[in-house]
N, CA, C and O atoms as a Tripos MOL2 file, in Angstrom:
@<TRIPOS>MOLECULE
protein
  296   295    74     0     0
PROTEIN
NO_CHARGES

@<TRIPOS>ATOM
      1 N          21.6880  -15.2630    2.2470 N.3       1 UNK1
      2 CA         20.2290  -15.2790    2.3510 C.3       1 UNK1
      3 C          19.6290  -14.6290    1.1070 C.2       1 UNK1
      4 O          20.0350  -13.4910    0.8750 O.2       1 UNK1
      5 N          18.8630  -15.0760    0.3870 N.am      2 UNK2
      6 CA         17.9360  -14.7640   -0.2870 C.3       2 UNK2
      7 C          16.8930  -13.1150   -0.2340 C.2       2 UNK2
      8 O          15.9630  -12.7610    0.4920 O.2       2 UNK2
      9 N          17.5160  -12.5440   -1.2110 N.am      3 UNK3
     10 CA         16.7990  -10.7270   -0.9950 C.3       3 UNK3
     11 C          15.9590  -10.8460   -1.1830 C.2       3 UNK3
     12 O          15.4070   -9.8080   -0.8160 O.2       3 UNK3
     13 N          14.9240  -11.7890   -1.7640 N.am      4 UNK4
     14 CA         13.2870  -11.4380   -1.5020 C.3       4 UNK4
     15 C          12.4720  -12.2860   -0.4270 C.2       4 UNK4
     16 O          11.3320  -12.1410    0.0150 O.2       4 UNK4
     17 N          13.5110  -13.2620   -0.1560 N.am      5 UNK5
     18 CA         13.1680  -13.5460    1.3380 C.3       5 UNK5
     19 C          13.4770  -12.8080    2.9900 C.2       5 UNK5
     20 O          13.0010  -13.0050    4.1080 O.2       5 UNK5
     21 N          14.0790  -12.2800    2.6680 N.am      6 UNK6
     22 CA         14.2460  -11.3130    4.0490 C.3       6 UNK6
     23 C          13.3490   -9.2730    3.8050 C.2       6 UNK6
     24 O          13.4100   -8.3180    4.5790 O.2       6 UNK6
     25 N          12.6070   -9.4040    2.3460 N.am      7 UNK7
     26 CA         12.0760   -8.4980    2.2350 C.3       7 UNK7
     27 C          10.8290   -8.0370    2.9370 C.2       7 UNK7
     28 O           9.8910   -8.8330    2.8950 O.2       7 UNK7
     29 N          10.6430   -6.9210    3.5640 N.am      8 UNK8
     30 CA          9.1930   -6.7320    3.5080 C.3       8 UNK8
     31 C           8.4550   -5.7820    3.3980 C.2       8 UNK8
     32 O           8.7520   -4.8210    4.1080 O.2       8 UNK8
     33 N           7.2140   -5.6410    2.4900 N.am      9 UNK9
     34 CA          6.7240   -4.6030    2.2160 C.3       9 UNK9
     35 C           5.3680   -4.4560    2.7400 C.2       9 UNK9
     36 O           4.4670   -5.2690    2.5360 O.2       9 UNK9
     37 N           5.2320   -3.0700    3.6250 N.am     10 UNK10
     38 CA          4.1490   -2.2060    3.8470 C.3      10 UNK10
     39 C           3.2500   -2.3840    3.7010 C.2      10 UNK10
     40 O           3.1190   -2.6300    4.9000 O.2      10 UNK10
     41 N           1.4070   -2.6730    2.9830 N.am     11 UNK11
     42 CA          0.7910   -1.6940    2.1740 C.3      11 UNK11
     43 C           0.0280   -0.8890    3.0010 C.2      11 UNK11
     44 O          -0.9030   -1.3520    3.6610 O.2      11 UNK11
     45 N           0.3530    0.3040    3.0220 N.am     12 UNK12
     46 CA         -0.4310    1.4400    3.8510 C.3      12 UNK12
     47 C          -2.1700    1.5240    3.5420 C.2      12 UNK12
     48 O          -2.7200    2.1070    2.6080 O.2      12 UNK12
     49 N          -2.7030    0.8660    4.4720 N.am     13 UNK13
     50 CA         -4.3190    1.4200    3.6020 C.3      13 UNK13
     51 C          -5.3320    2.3360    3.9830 C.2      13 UNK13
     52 O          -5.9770    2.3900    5.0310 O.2      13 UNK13
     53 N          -5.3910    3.3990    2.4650 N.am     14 UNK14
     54 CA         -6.2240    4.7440    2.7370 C.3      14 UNK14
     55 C          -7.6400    4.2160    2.6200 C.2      14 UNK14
     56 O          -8.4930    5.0160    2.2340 O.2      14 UNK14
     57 N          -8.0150    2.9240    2.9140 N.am     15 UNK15
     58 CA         -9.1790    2.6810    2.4750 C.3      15 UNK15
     59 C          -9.5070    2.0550    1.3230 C.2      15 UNK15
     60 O         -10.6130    1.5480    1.1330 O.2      15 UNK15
     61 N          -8.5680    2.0570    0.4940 N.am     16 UNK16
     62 CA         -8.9820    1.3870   -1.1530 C.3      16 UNK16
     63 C          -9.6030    0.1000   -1.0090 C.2      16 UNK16
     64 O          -9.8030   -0.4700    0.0630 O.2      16 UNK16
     65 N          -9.8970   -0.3250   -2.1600 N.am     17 UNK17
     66 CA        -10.3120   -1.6600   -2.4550 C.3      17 UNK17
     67 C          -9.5420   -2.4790   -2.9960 C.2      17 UNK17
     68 O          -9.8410   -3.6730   -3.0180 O.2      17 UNK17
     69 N          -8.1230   -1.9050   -3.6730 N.am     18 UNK18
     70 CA         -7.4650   -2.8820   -4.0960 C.3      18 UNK18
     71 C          -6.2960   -3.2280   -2.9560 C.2      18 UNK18
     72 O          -5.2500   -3.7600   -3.3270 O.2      18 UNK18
     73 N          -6.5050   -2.9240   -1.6440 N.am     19 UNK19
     74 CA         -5.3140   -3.3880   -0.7300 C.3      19 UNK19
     75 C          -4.7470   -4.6650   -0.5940 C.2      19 UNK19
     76 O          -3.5650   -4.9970   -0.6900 O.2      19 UNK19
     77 N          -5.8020   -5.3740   -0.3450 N.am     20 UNK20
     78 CA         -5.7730   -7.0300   -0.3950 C.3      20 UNK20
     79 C          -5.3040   -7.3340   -1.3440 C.2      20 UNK20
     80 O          -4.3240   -8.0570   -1.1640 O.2      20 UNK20
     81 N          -5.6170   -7.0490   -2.7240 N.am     21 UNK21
     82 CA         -5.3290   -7.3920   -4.3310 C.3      21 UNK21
     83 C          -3.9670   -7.1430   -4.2880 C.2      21 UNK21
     84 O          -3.1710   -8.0770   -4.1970 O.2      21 UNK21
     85 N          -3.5040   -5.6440   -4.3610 N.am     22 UNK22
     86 CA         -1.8770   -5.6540   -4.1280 C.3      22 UNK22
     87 C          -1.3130   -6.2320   -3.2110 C.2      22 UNK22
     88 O          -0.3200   -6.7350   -3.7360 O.2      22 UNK22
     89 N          -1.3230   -6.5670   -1.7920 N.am     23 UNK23
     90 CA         -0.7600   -7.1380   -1.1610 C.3      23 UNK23
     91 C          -0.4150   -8.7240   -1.6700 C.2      23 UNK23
     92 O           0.7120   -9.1360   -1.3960 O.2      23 UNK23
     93 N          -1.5130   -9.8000   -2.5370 N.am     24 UNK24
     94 CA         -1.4660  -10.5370   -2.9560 C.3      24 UNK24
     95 C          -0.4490  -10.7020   -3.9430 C.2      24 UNK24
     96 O           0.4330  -11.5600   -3.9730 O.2      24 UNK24
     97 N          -0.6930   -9.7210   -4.7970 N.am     25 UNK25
     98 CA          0.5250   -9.5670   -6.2220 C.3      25 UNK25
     99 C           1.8670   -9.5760   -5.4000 C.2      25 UNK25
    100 O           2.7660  -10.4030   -5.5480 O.2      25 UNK25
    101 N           1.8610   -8.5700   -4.5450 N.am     26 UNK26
    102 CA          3.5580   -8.7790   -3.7720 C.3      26 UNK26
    103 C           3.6820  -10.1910   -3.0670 C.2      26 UNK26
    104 O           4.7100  -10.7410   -3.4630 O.2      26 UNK26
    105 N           3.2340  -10.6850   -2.4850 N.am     27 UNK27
    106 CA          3.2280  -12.1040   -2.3730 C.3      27 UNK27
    107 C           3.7500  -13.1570   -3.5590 C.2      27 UNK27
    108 O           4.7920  -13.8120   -3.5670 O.2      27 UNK27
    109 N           3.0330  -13.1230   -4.2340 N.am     28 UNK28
    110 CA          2.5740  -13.7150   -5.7240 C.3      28 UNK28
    111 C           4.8270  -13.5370   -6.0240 C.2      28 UNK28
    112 O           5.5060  -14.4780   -6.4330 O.2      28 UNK28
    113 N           5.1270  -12.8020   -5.8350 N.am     29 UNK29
    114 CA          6.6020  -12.4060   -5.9890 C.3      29 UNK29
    115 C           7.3340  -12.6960   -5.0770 C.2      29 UNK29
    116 O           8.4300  -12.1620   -4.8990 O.2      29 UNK29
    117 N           6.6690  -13.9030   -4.1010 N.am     30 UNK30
    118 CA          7.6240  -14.3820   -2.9340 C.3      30 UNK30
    119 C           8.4210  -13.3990   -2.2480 C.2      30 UNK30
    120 O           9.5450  -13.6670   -1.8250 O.2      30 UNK30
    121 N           7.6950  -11.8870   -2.0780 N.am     31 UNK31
    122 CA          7.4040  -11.0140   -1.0550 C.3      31 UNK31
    123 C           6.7080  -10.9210    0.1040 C.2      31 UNK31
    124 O           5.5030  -10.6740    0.0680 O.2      31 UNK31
    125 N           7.5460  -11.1550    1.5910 N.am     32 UNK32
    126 CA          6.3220  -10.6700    2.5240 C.3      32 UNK32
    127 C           5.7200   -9.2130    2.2260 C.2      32 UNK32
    128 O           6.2560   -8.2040    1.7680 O.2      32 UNK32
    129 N           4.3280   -9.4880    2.6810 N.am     33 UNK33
    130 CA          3.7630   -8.1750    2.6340 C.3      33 UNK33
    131 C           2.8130   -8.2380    3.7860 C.2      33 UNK33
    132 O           2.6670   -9.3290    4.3380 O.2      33 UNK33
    133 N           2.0470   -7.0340    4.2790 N.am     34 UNK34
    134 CA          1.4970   -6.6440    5.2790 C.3      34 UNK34
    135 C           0.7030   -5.4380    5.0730 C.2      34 UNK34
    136 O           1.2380   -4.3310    5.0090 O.2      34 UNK34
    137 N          -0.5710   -5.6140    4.9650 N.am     35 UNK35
    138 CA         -1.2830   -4.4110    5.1300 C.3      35 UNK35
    139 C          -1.7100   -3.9250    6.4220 C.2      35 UNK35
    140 O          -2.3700   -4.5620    7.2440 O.2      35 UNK35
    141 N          -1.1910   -2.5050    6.5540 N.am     36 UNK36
    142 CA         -1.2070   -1.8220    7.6240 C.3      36 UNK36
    143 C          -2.0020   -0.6930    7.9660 C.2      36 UNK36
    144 O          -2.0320    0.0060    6.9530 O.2      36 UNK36
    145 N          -2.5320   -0.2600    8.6960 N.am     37 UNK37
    146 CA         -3.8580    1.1480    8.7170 C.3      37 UNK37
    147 C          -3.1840    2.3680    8.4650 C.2      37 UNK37
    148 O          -2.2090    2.6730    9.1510 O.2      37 UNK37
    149 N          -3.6570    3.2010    7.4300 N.am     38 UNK38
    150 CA         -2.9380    4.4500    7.1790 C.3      38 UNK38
    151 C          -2.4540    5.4570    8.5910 C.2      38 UNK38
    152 O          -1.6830    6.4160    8.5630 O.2      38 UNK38
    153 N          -3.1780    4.8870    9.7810 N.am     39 UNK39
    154 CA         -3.0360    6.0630   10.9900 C.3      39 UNK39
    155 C          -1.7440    5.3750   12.0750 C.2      39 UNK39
    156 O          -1.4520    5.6080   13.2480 O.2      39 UNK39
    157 N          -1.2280    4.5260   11.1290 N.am     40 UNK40
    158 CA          0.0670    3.5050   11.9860 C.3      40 UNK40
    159 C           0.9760    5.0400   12.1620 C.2      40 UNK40
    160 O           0.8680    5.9930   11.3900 O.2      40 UNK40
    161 N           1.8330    4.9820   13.3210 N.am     41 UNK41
    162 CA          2.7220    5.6490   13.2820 C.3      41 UNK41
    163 C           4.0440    5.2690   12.8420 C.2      41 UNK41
    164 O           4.3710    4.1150   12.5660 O.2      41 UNK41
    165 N           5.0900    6.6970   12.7660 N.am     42 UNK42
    166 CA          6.4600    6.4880   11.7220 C.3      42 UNK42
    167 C           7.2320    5.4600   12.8920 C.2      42 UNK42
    168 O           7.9040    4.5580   12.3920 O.2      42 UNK42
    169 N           7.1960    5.5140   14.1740 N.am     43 UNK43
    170 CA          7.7340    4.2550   14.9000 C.3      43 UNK43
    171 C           7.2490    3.6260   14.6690 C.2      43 UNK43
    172 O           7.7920    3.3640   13.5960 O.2      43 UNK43
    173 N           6.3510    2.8440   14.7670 N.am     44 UNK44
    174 CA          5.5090    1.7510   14.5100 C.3      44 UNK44
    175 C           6.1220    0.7340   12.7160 C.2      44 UNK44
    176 O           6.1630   -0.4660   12.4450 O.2      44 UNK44
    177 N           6.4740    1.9660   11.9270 N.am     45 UNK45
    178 CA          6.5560    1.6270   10.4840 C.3      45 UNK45
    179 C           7.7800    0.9990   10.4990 C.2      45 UNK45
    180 O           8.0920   -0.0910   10.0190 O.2      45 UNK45
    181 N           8.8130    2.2590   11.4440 N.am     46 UNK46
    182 CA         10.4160    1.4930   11.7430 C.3      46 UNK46
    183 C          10.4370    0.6290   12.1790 C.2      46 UNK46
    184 O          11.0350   -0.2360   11.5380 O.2      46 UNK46
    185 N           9.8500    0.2120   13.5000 N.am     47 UNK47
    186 CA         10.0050   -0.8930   13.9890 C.3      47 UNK47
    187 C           9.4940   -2.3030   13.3390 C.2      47 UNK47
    188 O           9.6040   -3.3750   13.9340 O.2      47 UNK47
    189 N           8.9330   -2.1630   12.0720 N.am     48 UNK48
    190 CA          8.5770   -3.0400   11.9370 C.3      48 UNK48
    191 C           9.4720   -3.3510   10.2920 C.2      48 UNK48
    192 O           9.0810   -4.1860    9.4770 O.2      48 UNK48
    193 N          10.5680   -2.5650   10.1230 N.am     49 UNK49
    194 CA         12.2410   -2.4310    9.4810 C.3      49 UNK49
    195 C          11.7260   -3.1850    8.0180 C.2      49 UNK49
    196 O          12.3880   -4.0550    7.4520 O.2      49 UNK49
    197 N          10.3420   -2.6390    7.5070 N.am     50 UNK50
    198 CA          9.7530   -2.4730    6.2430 C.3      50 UNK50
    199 C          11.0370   -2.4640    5.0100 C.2      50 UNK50
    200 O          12.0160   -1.8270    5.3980 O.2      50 UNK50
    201 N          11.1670   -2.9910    3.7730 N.am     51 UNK51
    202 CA         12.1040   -2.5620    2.6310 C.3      51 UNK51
    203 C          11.5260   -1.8610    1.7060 C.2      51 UNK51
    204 O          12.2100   -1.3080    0.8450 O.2      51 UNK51
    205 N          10.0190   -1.7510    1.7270 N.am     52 UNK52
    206 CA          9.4430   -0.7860    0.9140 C.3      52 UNK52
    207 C           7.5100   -0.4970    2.0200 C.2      52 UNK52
    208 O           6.8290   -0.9370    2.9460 O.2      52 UNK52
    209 N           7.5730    0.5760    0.9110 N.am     53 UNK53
    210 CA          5.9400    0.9510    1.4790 C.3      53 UNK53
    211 C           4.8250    1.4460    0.3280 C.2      53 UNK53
    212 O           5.1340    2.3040   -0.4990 O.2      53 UNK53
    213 N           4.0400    1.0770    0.3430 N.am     54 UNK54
    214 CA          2.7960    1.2130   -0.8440 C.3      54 UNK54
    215 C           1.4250    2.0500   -0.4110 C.2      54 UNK54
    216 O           0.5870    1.5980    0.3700 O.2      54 UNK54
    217 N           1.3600    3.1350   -0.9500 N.am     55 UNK55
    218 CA          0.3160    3.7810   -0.3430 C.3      55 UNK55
    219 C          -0.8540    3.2500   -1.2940 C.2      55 UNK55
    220 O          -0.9080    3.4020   -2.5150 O.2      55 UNK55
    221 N          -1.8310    2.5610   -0.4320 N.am     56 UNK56
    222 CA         -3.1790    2.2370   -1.2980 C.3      56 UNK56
    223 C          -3.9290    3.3120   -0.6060 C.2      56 UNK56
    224 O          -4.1260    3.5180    0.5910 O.2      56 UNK56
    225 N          -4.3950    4.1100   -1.9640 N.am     57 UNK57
    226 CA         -5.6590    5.1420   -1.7850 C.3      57 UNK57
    227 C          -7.1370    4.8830   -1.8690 C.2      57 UNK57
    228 O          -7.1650    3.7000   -2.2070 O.2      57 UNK57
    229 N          -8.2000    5.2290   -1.7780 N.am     58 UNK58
    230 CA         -9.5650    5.3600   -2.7900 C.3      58 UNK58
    231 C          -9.2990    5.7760   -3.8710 C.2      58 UNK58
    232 O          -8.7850    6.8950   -3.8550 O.2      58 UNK58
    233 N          -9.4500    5.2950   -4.8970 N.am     59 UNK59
    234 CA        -10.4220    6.0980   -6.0970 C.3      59 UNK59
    235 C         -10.1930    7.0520   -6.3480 C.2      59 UNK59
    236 O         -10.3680    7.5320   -5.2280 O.2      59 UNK59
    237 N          -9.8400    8.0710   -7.0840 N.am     60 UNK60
    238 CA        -10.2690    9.5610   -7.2600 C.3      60 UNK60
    239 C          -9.2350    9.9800   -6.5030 C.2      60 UNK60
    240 O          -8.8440   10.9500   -7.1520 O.2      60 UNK60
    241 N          -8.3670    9.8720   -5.3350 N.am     61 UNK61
    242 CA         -7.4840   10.3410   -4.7120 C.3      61 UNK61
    243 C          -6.3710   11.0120   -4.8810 C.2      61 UNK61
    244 O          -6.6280   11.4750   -5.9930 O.2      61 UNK61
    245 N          -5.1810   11.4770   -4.5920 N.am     62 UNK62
    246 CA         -3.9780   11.5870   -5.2630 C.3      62 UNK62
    247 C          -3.5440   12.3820   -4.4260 C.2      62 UNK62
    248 O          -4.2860   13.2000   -3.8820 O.2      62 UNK62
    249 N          -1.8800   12.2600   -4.0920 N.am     63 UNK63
    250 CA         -1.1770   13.0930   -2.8050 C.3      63 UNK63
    251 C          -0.9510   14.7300   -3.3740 C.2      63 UNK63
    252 O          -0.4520   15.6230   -2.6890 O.2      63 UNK63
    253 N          -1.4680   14.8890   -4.8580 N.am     64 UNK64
    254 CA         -1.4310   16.2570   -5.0300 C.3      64 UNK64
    255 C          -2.7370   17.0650   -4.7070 C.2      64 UNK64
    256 O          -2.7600   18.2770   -4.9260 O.2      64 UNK64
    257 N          -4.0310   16.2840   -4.0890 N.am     65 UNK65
    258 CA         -5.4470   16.6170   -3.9650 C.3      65 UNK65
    259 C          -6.5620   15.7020   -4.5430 C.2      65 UNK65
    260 O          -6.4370   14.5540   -4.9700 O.2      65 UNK65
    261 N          -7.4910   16.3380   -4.4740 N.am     66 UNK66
    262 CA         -8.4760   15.6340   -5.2760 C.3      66 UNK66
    263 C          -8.3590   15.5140   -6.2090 C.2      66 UNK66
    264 O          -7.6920   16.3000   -6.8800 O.2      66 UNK66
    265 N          -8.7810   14.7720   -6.5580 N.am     67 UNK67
    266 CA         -8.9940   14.3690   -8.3960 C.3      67 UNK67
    267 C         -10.4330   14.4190   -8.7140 C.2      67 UNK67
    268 O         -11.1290   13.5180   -8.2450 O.2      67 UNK67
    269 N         -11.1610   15.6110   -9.6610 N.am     68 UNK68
    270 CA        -12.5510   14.9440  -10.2560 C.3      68 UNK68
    271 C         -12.4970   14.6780  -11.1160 C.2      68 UNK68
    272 O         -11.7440   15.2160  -11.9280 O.2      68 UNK68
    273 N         -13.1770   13.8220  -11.3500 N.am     69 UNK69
    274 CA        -13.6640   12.8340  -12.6260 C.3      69 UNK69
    275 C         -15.2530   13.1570  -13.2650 C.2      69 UNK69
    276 O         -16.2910   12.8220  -12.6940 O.2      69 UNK69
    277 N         -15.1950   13.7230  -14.2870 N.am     70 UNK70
    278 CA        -16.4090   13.7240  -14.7510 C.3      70 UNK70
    279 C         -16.9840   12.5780  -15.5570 C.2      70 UNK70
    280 O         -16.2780   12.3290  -16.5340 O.2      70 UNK70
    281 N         -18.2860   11.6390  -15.4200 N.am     71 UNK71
    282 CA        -18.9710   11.3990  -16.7570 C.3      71 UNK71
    283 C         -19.0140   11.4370  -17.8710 C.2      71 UNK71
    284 O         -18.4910   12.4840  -18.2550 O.2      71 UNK71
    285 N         -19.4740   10.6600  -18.9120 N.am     72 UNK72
    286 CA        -19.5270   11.5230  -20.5370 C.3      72 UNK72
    287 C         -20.7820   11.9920  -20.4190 C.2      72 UNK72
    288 O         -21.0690   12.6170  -21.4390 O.2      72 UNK72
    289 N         -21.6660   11.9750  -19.6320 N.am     73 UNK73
    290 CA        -23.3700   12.5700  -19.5140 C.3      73 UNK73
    291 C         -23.4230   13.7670  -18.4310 C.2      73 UNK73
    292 O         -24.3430   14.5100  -18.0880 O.2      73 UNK73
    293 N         -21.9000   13.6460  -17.9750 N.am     74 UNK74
    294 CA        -22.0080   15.0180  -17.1960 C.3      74 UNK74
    295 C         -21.8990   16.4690  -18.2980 C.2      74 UNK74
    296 O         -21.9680   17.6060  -17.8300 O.2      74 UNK74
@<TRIPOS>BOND
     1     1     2 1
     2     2     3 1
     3     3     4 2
     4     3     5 am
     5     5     6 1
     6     6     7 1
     7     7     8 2
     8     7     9 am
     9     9    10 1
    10    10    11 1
    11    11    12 2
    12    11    13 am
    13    13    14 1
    14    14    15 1
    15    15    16 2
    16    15    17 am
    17    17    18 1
    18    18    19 1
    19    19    20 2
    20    19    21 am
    21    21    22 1
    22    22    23 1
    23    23    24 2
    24    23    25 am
    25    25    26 1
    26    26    27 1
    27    27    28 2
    28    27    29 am
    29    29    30 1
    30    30    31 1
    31    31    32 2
    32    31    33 am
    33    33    34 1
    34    34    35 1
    35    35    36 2
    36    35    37 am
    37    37    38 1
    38    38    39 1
    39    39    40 2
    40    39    41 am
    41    41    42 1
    42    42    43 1
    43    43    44 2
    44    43    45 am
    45    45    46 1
    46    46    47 1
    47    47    48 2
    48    47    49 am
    49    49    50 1
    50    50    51 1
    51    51    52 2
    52    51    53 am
    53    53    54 1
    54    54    55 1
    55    55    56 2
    56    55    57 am
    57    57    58 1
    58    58    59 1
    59    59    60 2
    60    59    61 am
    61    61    62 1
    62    62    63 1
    63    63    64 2
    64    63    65 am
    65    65    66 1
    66    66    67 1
    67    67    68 2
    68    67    69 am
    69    69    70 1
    70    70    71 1
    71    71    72 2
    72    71    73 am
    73    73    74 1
    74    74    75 1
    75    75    76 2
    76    75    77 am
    77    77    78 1
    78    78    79 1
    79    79    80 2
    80    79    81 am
    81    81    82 1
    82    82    83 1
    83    83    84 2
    84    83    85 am
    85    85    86 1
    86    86    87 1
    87    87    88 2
    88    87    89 am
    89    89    90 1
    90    90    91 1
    91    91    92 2
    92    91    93 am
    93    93    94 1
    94    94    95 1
    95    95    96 2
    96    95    97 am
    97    97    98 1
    98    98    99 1
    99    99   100 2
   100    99   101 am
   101   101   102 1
   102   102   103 1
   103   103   104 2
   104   103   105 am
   105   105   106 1
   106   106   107 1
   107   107   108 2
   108   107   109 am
   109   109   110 1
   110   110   111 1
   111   111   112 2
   112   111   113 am
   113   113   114 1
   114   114   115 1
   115   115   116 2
   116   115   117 am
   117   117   118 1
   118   118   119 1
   119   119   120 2
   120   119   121 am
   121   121   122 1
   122   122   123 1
   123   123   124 2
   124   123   125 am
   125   125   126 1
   126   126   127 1
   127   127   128 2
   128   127   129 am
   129   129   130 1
   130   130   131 1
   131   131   132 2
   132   131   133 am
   133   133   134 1
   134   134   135 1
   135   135   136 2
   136   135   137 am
   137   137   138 1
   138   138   139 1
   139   139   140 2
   140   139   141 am
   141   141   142 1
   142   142   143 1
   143   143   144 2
   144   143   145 am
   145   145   146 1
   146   146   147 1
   147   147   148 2
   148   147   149 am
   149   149   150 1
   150   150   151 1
   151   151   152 2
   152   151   153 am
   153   153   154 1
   154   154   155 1
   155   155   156 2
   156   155   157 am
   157   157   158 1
   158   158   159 1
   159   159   160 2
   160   159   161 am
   161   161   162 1
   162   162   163 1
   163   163   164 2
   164   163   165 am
   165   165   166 1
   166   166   167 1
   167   167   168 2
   168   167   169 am
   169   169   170 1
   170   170   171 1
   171   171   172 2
   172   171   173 am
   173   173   174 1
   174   174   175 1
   175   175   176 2
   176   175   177 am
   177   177   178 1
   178   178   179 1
   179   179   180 2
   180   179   181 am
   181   181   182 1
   182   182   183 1
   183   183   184 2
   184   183   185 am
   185   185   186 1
   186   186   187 1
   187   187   188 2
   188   187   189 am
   189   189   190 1
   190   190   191 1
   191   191   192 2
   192   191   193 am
   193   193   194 1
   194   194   195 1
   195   195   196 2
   196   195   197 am
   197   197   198 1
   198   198   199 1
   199   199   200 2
   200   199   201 am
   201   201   202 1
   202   202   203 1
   203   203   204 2
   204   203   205 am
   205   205   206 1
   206   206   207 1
   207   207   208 2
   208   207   209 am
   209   209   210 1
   210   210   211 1
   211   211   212 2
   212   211   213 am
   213   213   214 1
   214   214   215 1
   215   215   216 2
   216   215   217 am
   217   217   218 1
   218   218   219 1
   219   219   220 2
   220   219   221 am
   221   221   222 1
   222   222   223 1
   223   223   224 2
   224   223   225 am
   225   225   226 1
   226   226   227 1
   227   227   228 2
   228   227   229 am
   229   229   230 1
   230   230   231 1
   231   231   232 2
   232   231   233 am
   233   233   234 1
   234   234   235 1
   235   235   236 2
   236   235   237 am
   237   237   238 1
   238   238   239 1
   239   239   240 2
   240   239   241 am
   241   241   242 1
   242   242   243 1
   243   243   244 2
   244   243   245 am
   245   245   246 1
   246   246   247 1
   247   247   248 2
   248   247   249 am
   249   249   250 1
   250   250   251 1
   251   251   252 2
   252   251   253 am
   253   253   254 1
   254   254   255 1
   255   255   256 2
   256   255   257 am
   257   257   258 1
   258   258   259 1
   259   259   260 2
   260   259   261 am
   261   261   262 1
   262   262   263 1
   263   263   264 2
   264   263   265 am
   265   265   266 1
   266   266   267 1
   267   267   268 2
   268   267   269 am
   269   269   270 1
   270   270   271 1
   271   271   272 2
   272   271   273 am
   273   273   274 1
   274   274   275 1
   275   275   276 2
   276   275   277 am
   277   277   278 1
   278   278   279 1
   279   279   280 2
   280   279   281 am
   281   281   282 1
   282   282   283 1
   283   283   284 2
   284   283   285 am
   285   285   286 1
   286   286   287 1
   287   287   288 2
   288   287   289 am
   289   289   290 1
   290   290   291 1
   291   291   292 2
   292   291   293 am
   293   293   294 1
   294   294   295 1
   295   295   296 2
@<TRIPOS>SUBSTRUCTURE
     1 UNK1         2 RESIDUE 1 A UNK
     2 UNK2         6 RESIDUE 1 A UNK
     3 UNK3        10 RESIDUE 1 A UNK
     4 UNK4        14 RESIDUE 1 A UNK
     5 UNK5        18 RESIDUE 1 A UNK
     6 UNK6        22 RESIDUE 1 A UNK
     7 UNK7        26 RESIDUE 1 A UNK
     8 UNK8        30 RESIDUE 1 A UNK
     9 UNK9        34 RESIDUE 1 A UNK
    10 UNK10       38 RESIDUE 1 A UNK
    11 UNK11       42 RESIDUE 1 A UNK
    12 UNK12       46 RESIDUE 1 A UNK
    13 UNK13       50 RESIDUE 1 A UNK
    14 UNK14       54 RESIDUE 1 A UNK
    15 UNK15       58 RESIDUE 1 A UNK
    16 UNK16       62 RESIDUE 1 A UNK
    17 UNK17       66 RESIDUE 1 A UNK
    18 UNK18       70 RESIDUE 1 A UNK
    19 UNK19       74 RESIDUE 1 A UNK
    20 UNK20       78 RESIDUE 1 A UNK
    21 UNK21       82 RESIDUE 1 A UNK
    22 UNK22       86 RESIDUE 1 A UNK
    23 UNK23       90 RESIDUE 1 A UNK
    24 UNK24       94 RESIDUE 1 A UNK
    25 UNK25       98 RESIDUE 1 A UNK
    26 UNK26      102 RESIDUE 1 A UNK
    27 UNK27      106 RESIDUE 1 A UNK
    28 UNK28      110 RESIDUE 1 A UNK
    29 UNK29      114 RESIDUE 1 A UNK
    30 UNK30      118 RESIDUE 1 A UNK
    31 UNK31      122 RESIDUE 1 A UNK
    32 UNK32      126 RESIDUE 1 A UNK
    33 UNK33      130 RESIDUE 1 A UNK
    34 UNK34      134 RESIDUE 1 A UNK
    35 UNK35      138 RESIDUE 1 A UNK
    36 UNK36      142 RESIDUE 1 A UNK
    37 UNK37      146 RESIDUE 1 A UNK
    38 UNK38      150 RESIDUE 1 A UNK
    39 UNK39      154 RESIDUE 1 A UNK
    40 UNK40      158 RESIDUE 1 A UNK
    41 UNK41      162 RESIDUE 1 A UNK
    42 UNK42      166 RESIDUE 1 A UNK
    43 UNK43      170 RESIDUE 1 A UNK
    44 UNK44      174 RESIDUE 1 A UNK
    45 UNK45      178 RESIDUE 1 A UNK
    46 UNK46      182 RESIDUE 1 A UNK
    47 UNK47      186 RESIDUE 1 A UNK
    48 UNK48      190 RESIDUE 1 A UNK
    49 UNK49      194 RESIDUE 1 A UNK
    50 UNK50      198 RESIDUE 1 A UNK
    51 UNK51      202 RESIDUE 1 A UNK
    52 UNK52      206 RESIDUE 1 A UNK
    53 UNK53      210 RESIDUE 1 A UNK
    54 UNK54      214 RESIDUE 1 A UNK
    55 UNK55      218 RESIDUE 1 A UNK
    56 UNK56      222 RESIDUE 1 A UNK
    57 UNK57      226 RESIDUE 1 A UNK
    58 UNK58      230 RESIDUE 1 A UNK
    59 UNK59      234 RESIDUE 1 A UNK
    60 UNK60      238 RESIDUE 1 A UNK
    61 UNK61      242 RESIDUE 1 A UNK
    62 UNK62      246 RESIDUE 1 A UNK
    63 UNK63      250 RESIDUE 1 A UNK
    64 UNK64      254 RESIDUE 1 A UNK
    65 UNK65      258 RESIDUE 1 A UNK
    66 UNK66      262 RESIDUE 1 A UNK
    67 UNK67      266 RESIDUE 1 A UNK
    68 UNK68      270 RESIDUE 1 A UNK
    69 UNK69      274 RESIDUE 1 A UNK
    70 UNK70      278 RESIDUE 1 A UNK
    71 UNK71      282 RESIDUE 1 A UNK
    72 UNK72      286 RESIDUE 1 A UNK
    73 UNK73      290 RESIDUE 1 A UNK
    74 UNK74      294 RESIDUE 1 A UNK
């Protein structure tokens, strides 16, 4: 069987705007993909025997905290 046909990937969404967009690109690579609500649970993730997972954030985000961004007029 074919490894990118029995693949499937995640995309976790924190809300972003590019969820749809990435999910497409993994497609686009004859990847299933699936965007899923960030509040899915870790059973929920197993059971559904994922080969990868993609955290889509907002903007400004980052798993080390916020991020600010200033302006050049700030």
């Amino acid at each position: 069987m074919d490894q990118k046909a029995s693949a499937k990937v995640l995309v976790l969404d924190f809300g972003a705007q590019y969820g749809q967009l990435i999910a497409r690109r993994v497609r686009d690579l004859n990847v299933y993909s699936e965007i899923v609500p960030c509040d899915i649970s870790a059973d929920e993730i197993r059971e559904m025997n994922a080969s990868a997972l993609i955290l889509s954030t907002r903007m400004g985000s980052s798993v080390y905290g916020q991020i600010h961004t200033k302006s050049k007029g700030a």
